[in-house]
TORPA-4810 file (N, C-alpha, C, O; in nm, 3 decimals):
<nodes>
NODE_1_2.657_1.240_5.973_2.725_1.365_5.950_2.741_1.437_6.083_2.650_1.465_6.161_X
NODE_2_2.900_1.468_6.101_2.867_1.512_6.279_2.911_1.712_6.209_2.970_1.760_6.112_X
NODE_3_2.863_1.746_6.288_2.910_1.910_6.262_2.840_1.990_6.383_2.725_1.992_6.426_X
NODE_4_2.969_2.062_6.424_2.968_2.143_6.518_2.932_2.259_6.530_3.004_2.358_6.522_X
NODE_5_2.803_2.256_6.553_2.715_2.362_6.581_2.774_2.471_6.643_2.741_2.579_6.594_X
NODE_6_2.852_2.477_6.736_2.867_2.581_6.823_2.993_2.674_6.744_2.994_2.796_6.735_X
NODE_7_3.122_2.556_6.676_3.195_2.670_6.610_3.147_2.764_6.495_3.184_2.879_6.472_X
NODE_8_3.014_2.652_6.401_2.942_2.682_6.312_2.895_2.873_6.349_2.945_2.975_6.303_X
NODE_9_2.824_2.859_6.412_2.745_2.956_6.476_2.850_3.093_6.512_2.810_3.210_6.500_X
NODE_10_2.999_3.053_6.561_3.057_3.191_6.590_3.083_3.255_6.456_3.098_3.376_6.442_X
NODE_11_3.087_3.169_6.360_3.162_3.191_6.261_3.029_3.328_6.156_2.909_3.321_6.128_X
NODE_12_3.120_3.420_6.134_3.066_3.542_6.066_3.003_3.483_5.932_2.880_3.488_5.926_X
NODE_13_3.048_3.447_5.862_3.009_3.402_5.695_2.882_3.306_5.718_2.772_3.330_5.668_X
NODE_14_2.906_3.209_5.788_2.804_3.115_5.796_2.676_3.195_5.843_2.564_3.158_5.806_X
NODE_15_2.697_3.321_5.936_2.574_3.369_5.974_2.530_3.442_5.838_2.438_3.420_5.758_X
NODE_16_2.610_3.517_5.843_2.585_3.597_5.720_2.489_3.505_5.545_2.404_3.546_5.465_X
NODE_17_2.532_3.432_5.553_2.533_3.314_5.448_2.351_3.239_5.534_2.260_3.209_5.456_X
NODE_18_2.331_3.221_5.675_2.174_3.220_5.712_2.113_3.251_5.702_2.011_3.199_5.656_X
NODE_19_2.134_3.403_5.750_2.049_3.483_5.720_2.015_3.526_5.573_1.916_3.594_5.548_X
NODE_20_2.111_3.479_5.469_2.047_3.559_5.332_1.955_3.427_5.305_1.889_3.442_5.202_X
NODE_21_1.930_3.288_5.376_1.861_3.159_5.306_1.750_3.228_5.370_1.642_3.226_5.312_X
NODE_22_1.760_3.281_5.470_1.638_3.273_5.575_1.596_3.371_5.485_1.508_3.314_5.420_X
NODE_23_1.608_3.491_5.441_1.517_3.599_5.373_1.524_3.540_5.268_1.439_3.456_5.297_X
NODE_24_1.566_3.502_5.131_1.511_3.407_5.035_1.424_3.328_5.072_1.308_3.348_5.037_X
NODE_25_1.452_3.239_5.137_1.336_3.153_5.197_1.172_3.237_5.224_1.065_3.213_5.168_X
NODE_26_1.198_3.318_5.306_1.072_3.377_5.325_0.975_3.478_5.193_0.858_3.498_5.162_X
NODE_27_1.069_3.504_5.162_1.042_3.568_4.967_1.004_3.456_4.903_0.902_3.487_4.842_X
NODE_28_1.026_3.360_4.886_0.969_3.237_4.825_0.844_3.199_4.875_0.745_3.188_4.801_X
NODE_29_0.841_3.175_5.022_0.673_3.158_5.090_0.575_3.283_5.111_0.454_3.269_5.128_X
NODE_30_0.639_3.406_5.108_0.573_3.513_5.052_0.500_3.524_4.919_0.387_3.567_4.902_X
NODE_31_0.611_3.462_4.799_0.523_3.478_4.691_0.405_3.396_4.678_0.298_3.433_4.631_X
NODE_32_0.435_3.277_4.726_0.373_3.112_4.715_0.244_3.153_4.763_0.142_3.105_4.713_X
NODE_33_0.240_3.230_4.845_0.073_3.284_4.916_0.022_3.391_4.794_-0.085_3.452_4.807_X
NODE_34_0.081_3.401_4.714_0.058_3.540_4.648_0.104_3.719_4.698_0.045_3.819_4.657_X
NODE_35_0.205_3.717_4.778_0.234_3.874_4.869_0.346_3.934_4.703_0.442_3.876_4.653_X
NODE_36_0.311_4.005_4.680_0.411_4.093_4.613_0.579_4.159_4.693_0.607_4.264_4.750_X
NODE_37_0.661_4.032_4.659_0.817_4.104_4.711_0.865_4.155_4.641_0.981_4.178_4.673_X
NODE_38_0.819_4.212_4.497_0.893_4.335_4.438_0.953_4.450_4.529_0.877_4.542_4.561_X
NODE_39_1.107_4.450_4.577_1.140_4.588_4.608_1.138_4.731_4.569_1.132_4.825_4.649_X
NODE_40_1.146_4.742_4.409_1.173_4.887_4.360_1.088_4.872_4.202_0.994_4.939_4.160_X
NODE_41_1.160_4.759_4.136_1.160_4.689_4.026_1.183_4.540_3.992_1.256_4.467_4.059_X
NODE_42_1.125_4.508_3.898_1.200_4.376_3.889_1.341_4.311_3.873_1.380_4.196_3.895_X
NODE_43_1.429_4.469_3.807_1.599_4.437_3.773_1.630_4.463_3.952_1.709_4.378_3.994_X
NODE_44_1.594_4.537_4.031_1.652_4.567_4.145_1.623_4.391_4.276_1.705_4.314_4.326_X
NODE_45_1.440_4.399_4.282_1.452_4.251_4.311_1.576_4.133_4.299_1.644_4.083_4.389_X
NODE_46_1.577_4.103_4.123_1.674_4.053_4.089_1.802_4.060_4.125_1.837_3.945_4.152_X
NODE_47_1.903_4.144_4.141_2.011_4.165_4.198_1.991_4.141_4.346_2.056_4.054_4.404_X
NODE_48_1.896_4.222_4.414_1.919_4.174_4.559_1.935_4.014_4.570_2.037_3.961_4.612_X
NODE_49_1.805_3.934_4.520_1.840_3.790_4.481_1.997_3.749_4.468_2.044_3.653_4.529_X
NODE_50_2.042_3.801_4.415_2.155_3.737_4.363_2.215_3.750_4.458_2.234_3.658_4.538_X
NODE_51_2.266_3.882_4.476_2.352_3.923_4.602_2.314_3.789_4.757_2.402_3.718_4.807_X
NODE_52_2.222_3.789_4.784_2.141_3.723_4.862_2.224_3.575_4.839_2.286_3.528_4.934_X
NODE_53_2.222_3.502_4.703_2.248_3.386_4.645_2.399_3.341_4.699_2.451_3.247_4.759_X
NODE_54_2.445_3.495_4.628_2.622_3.513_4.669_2.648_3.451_4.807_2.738_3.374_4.839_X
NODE_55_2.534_3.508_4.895_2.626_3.543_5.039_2.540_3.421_5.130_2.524_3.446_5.249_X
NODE_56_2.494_3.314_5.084_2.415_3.210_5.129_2.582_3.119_5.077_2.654_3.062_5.160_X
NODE_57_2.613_3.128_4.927_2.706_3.061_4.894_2.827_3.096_4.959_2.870_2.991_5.007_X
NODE_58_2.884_3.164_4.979_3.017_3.181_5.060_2.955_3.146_5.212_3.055_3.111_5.275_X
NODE_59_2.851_3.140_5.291_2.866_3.081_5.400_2.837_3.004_5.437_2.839_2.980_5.558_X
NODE_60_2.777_2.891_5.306_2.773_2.781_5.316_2.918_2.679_5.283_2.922_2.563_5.322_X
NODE_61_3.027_2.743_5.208_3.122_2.681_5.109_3.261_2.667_5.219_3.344_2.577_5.212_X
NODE_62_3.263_2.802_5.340_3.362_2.788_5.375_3.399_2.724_5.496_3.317_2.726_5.589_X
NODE_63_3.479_2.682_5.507_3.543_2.630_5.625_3.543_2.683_5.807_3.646_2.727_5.860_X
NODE_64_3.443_2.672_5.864_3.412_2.768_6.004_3.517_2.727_6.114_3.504_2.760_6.232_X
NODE_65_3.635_2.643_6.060_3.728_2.590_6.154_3.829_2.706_6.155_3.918_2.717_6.239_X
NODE_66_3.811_2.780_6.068_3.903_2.886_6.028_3.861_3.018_6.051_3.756_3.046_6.109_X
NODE_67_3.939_3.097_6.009_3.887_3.289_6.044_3.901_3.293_5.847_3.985_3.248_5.770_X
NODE_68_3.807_3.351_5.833_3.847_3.394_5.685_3.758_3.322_5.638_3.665_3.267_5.697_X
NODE_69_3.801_3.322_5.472_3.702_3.260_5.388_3.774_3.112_5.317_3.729_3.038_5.230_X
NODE_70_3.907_3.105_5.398_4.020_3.011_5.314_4.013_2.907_5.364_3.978_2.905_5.483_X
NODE_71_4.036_2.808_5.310_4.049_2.639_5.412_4.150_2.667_5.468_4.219_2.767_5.455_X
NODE_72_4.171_2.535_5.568_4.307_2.541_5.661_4.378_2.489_5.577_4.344_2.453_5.465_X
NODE_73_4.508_2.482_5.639_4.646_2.467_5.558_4.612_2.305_5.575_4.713_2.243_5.543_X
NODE_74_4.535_2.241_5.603_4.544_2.062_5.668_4.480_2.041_5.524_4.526_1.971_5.434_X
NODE_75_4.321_2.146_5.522_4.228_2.079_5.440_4.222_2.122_5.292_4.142_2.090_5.204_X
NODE_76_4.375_2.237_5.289_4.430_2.253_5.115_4.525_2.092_5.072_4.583_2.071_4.965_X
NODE_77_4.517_2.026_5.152_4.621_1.893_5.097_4.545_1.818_5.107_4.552_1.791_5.227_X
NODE_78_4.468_1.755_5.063_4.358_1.700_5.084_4.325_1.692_4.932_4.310_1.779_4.846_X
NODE_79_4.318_1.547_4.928_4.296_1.503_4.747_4.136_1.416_4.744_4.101_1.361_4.640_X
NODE_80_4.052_1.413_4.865_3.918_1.383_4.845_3.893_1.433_5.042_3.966_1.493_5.120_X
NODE_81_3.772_1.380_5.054_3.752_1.407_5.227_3.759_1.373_5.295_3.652_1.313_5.298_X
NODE_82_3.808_1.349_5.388_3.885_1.320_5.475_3.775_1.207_5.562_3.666_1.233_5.612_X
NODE_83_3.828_1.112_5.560_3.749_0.986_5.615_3.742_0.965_5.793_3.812_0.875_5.840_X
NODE_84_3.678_1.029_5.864_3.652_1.008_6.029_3.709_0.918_6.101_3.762_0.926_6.212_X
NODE_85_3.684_0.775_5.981_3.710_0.673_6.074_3.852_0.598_6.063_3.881_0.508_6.141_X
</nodes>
């Protein structure tokens, strides 16, 4: 799997989309020790979660070859993935 770290990295969503794994992530090994990450409540927790979920998923899903959240116009015609070799 080759992927380019460096465009990866300029790209806004993908950070955005890190950083919410990286704080899930750490809420998960927080609890695992036993630390209480309740923020307010448990419905408020919950939503941040999600929100969190959301924005891991859009910057994992999109395309960093691009500005935006849209594929390129190459990789909307595209009827499976595109083979390297």
């Amino acid at each position: 799997m080759k992927i380019n770290w460096k465009v990866r990295l300029k790209h806004k969503p993908f950070l955005v989309g890190a950083f919410a794994l990286l704080l899930l992530i750490i809420q998960q090994i927080g609890v695992l020790f036993g630390y209480d990450t309740t923020i307010y409540n448990e419905r408020v927790t919950e939503l941040f979660n999600t929100v969190l979920a959301f924005l891991v998923l859009i910057g994992v899903v999109v395309d960093p070859t691009t500005s935006g959240t849209s594929d390129s116009e190459q990789a909307l015609t595209y009827h499976k993935p595109k083979d390297d070799e």
